[in-house]
C-alpha positions as CSV (number, residue, x, y, z in Angstrom):
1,X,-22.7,26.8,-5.9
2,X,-22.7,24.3,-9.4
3,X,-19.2,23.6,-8.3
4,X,-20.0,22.2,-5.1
5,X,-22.4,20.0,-6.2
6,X,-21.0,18.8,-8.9
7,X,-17.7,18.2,-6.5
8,X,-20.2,16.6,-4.1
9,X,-22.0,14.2,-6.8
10,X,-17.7,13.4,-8.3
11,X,-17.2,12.4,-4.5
12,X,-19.7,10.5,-4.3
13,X,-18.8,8.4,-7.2
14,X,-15.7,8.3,-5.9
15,X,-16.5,6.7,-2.7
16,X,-18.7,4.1,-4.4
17,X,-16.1,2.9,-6.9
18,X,-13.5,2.5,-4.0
19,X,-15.9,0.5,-2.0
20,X,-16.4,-1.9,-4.9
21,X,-13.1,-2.4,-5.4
22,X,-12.2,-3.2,-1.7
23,X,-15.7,-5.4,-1.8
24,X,-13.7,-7.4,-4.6
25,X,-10.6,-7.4,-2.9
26,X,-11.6,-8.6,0.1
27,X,-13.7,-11.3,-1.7
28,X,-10.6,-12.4,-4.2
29,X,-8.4,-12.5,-1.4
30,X,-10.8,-14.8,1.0
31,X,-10.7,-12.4,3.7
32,X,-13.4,-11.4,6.3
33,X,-14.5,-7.9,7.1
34,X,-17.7,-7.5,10.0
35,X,-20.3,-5.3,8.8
36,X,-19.7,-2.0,10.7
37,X,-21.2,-1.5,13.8
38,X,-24.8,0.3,14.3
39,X,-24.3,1.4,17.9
40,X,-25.7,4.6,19.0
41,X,-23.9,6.6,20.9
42,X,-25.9,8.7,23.9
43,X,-25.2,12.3,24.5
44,X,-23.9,10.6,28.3
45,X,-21.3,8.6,26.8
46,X,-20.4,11.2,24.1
47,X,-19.3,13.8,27.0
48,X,-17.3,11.2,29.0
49,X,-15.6,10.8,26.2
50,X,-14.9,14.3,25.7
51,X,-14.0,15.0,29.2
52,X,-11.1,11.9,29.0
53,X,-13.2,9.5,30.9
54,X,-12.8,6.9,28.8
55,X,-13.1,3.9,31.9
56,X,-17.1,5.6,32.7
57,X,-17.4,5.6,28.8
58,X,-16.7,2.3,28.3
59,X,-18.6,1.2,31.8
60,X,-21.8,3.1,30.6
61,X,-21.4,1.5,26.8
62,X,-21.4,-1.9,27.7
63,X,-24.4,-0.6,29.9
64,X,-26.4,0.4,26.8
65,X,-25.6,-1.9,23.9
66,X,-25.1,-5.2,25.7
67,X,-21.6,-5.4,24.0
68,X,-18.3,-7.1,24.7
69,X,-15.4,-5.2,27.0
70,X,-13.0,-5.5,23.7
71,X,-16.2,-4.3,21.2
72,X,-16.9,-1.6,24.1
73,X,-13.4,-0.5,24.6
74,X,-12.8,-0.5,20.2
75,X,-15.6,1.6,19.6
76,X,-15.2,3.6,22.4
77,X,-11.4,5.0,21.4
78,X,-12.9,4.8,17.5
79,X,-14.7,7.6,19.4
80,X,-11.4,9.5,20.7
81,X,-10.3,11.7,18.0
């Protein structure tokens, strides 16, 4: 198990150096990136998504949050894997 965690905790730093280095390319090269979103998804929308209804998913979405048809339709095929 001292493997895993130290693979875990090397990961981790990992991940954190990458993100400042995008933070400082993104900053050097004047570009814009939106904070990423804090929707919650409900157990509804989660299954329509399953099933393929992706139309009801994004109907019942927009429902929810209050968000945009393109935001709604975005997250909801972020959702699609």
């Amino acid at each position: 198990m001292p493997d895993v965690d130290h693979e875990i905790l090397e990961l981790k730093r990992r991940v954190a150096q990458l993100e400042s280095q995008i933070a400082f390319l993104i900053r050097n090269l004047g570009l814009e990136y939106p904070e990423p979103s804090t929707w919650e998804v409900s157990p509804r929308i989660m299954d329509l998504v399953r099933r393929g209804k992706k139309i009801e998913a994004i109907r019942l979405f927009r429902q929810e949050t209050g968000a945009g048809l393109k935001d709604a339709k975005e997250f909801i095929e972020s959702l699609e894997t």
